[in-house]
C-alpha positions in Angstrom: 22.4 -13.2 -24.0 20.8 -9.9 -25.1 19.2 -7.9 -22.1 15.4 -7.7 -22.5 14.9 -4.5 -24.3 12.6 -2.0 -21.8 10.7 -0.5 -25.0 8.4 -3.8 -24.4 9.0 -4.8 -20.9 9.1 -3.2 -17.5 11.4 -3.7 -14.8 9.6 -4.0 -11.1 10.8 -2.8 -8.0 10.1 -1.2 -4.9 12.3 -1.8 -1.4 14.4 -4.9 -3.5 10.3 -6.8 -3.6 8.8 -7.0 -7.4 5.6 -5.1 -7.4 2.4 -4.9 -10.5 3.0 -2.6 -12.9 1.6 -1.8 -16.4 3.9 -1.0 -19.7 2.9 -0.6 -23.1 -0.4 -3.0 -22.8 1.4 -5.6 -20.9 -1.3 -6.5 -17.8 -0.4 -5.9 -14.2 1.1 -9.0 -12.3 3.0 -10.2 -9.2 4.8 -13.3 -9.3 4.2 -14.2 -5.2 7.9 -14.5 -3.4 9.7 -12.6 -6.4 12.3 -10.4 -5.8 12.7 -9.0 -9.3 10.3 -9.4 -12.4 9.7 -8.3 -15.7 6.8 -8.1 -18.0 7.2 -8.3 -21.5 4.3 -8.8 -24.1 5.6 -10.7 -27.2 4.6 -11.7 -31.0 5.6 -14.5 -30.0 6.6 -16.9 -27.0 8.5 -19.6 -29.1 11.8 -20.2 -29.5 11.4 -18.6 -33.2 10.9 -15.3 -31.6 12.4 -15.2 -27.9 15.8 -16.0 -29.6 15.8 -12.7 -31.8 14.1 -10.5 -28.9 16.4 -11.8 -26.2 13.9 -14.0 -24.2 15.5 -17.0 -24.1 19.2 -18.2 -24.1 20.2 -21.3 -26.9 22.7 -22.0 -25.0 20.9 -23.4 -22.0 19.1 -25.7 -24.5 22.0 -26.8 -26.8 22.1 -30.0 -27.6 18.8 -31.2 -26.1 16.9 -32.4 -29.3 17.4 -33.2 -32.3 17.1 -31.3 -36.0 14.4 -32.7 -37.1 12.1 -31.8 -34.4 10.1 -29.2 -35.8 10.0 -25.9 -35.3 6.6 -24.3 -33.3 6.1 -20.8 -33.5 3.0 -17.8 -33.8 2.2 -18.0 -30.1 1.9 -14.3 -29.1 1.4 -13.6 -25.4 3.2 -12.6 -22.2 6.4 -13.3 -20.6 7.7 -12.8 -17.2 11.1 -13.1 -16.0 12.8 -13.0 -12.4 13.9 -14.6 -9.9 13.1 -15.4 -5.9 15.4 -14.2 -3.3 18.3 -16.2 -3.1 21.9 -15.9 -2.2 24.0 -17.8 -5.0 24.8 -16.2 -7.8 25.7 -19.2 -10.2 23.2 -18.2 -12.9 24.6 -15.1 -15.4 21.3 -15.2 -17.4 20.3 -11.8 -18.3 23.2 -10.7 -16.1 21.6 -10.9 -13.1 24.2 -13.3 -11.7 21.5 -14.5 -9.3 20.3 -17.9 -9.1 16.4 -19.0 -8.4 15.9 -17.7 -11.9 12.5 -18.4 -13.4 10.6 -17.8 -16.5 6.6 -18.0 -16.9 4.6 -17.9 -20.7 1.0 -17.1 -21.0 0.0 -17.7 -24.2 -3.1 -15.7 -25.5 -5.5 -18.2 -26.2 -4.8 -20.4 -23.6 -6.3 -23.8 -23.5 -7.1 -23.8 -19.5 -3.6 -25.6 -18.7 -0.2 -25.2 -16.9 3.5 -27.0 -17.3 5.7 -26.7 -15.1 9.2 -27.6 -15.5 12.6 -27.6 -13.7 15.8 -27.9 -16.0 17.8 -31.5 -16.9 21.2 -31.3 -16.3 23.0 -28.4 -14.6 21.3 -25.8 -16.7 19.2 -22.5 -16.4 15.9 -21.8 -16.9 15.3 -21.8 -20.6 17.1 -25.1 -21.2 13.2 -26.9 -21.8 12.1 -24.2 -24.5 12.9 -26.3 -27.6 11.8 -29.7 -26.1 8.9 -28.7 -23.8 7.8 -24.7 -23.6 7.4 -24.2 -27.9 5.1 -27.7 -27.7 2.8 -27.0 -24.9 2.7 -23.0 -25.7 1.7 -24.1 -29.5 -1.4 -26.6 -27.8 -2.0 -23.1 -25.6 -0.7 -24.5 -22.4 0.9 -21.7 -20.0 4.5 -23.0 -19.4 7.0 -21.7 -16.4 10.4 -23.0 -15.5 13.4 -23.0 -13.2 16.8 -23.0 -13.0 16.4 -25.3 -9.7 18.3 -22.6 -7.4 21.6 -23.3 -8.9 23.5 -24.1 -12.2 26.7 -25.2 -13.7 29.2 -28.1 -13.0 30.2 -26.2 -9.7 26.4 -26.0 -8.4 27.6 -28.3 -5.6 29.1 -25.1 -4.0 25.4 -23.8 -3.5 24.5 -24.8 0.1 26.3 -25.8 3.5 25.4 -29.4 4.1 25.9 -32.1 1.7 23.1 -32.5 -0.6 21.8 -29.2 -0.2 21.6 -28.1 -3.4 20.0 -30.7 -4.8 17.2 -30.6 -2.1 17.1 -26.7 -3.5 15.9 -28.3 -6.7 12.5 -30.0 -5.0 12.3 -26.7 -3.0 12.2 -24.3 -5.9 10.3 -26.5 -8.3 7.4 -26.3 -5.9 7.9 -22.4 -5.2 7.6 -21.9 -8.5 4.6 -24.0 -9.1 2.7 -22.2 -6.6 3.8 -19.1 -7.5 2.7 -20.1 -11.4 -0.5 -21.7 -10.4 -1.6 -17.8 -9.0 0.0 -15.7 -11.5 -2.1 -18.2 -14.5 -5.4 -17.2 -12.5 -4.5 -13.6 -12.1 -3.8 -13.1 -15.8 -6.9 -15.8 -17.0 -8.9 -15.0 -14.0 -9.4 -18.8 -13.4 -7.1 -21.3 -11.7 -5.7 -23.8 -14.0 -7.6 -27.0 -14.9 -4.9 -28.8 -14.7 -1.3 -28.6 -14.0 0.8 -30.9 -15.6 5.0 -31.2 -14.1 7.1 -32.7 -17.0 11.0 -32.5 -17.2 14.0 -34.4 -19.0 17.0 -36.0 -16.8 17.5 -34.2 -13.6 13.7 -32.3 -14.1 12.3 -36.0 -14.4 13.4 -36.6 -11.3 12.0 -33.2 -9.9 8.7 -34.4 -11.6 8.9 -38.4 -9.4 9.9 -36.3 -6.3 6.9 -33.6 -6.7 4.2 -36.3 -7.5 5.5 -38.3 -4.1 5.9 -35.4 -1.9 3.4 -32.9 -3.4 0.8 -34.7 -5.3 -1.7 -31.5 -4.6 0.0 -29.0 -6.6 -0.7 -31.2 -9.9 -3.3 -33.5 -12.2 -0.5 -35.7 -13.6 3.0 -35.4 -14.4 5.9 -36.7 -17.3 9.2 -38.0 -16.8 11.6 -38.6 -19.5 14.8 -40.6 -18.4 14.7 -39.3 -14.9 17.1 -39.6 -12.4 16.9 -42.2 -9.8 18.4 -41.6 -6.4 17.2 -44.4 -3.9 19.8 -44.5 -0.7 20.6 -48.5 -1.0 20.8 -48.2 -4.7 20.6 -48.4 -7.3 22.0 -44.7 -7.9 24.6 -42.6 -10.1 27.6 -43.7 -7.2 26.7 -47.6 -7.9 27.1 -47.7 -11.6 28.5 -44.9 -12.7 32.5 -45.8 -11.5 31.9 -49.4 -12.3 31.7 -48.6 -15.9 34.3 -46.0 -15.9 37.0 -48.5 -14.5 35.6 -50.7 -17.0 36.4 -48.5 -19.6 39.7 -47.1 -18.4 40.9 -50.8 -18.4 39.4 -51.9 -21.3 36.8 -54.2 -20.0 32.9 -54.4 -22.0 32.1 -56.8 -19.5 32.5 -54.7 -16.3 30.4 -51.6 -18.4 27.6 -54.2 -18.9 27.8 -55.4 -15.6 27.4 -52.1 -14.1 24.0 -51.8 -16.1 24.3 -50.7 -19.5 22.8 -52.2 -22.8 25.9 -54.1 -24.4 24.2 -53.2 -27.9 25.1 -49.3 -26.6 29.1 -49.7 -27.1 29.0 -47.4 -30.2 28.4 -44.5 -27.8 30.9 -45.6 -24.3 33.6 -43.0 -26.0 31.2 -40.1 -26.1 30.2 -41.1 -22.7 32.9 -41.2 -21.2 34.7 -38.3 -22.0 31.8 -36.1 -21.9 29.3 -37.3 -18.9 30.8 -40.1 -16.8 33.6 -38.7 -15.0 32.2 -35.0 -14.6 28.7 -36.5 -13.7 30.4 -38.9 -10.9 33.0 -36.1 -9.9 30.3 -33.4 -9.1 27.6 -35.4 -7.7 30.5 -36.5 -5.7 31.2 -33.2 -4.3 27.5 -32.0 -3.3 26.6 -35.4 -2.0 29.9 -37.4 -0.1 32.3 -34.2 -0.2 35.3 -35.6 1.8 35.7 -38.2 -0.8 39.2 -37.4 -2.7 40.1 -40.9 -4.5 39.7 -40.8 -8.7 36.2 -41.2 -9.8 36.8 -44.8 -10.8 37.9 -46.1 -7.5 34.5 -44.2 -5.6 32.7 -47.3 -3.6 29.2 -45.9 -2.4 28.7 -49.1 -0.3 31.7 -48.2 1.9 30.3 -44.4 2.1 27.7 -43.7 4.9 27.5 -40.4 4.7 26.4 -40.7 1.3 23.9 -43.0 2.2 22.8 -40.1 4.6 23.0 -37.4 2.2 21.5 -39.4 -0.8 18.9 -40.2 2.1 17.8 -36.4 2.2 16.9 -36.4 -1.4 15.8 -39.8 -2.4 12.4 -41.2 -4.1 10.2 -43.6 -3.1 7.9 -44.6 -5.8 4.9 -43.4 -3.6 3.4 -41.0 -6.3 0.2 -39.2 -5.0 -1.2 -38.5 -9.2 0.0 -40.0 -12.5 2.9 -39.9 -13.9 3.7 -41.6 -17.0 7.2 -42.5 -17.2 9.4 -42.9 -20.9 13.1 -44.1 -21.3 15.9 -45.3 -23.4 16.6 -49.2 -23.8 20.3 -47.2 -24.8 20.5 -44.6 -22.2 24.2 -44.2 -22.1 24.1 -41.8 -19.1 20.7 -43.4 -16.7 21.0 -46.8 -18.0 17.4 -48.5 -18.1 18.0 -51.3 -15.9 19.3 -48.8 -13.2 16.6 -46.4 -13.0 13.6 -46.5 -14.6 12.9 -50.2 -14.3 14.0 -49.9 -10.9 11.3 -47.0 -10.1 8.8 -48.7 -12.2 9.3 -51.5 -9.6 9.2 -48.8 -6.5 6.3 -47.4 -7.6 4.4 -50.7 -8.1 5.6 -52.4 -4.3 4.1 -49.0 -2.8 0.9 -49.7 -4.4 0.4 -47.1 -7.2 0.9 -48.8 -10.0 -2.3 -48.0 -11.3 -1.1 -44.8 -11.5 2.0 -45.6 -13.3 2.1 -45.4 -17.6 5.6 -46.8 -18.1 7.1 -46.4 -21.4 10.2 -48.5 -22.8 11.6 -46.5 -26.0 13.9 -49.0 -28.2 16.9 -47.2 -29.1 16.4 -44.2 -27.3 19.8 -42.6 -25.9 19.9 -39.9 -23.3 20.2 -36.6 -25.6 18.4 -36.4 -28.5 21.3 -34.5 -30.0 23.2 -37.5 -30.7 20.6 -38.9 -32.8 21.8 -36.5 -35.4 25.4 -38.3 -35.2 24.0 -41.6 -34.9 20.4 -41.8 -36.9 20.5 -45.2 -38.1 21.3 -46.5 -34.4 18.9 -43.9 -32.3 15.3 -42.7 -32.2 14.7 -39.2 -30.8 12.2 -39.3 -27.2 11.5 -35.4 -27.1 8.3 -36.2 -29.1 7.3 -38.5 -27.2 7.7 -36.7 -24.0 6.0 -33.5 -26.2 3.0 -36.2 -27.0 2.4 -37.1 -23.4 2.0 -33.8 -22.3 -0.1 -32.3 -24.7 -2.0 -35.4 -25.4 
């Protein structure tokens, strides 16, 4: 990705510690816990002009949405980039090669708001700006987001004890929410008057985790299709090999019986060469690393140190704000019956299912880029999740 150009943004440092600085207009301000910053003042802090001036990265969000979503742009404001001390170096954004990357908008007219968001997947900081940052920035939301502390199919390296990385994510999700929350009243001169955590995937599950474990930093959050982990199961170990041994010998029925909507066949191919095997694989190596049999042969019930590890980093269903919840009936990755029925369920047993909106999408799949391959069989979520934040 093109390197921000200094002729509109400023570069701070002083002893290896960002510091405020004025360029060219842009105001003075300190991301709190930032190592490295800059300030850039944009025409605008869509996608339709950070891809031109080099403030985002397509990459990170390739694949995330669908074409027909449409296209926001004409949000001029300010951007800051950086990242917090850290010492994995997974994340090559601008670079850097330094992870704990994070980006923060601030829209000129801003409507009193902030979203925060961690990324789905395995990917950097920039990989909500089509589905989530262009939405809330065009309803003049601020917007800041994370890479989660590491990135890429090798993330599991990241850390010293098994599930470390992950337990990064939660970490960094919060730094940066605190850090956002004072950076929004320094540049507004008001706090926020609301705070809203949203994410797709793996930042859906950052979103459960916050609510449950950090309810204060936020007014409500958004979850599309996010990952469960509960420690008994149901979980990625307990369905995920059961389908691919069903598909590696040729059995539908063993797929369905590991969760999966039968009527979702048309897409087991796509799945399986492309998510199943790498998805059980890594998660494998970050969370039960002495494990060295073939993904399809992986039995999380005989596996207590994955019980411990997935122990460290597992939900509850005891949110602390509300959260409103939307997934696929043909989630190919996080089948339905696995995940979000199943923390549906949690969070009504612990008592706050009032504060639960649960939303069941017919025909949604887990990327809205394969509605484009498949649009008489799948309906795109991204506006839905879009909706539900800027409601």
């Amino acid at each position: 990705m093109r390197r921000l150009a200094l002729s509109v943004a400023v570069l701070l440092l002083a002893s290896g510690i960002s510091t405020p600085a004025q360029a060219q207009g842009c105001p003075r301000l300190r991301v709190p816990g930032a190592q490295y910053q800059v300030i850039a003042c944009l025409d605008d802090l869509t996608t339709a002009g950070t891809v031109g001036s080099g403030h985002t990265n397509p990459a990170d969000y390739a694949g995330l949405t669908h074409s027909g979503l449409p296209q926001q742009s004409g949000v001029p404001g300010v951007q800051v980039d950086g990242y917090f001390p850290d010492t994995s170096r997974t994340n090559t954004n601008h670079g850097w090669n330094h992870d704990s990357q994070f980006v923060i908008r601030l829209p000129e007219n801003w409507n009193g708001g902030l979203v925060v968001a961690g990324s789905p997947g395995v990917r950097a900081q920039y990989a909500n700006d089509r589905a989530i940052s262009d939405w809330v920035l065009a309803k003049g939301y601020a917007f800041a987001a994370t890479d989660k502390g590491n990135t890429g199919a090798n993330f599991f390296t990241d850390g010293v004890r098994p599930g470390d990385a992950i337990v990064e994510w939660n970490q960094r999700t919060t730094q940066l929410t605190r850090a956002a929350r004072t950076v929004v009243a320094q540049h507004y001169g008001r706090a926020p008057r609301e705070v809203v955590a949203a994410g797709i995937s793996n930042g859906g599950y950052l979103v459960r985790w916050q609510l449950e474990n950090h309810p204060e930093l936020y007014t409500r959050g958004i979850d599309l299709e996010g990952t469960l982990w509960t420690v008994r199961g149901p979980n990625l170990f307990t369905f995920l090999p059961p389908a691919i041994k069903g598909y590696e010998q040729q059995s539908p029925e063993q797929i369905v019986a590991a969760g999966f909507d039968p009527r979702s066949d048309f897409l087991w191919d796509y799945h399986y060469t492309v998510y199943w095997k790498l998805t059980q694989r890594i998660y494998a190596a970050e969370l039960d690393p002495s494990y060295t049999g073939t993904e399809a042969d992986y039995d999380y019930a005989s596996r207590p140190a994955a019980h411990e590890a997935v122990r460290r980093i597992a939900l509850t269903g005891r949110i602390g704000r509300p959260l409103t919840t939307i997934h696929g009936t043909l989630d190919s990755l996080l089948p339905i019956s696995q995940d979000s029925d199943v923390y549906a369920e949690l969070v009504r047993r612990s008592g706050r299912g009032r504060l639960l909106t649960y939303q069941r999408v017919e025909a949604g799949n887990h990327v809205d880029g394969l509605v484009d391959a498949h649009p008489d069989q799948l309906v795109p979520l991204v506006p839905l999740l879009q909706q539900g934040i800027a409601r």
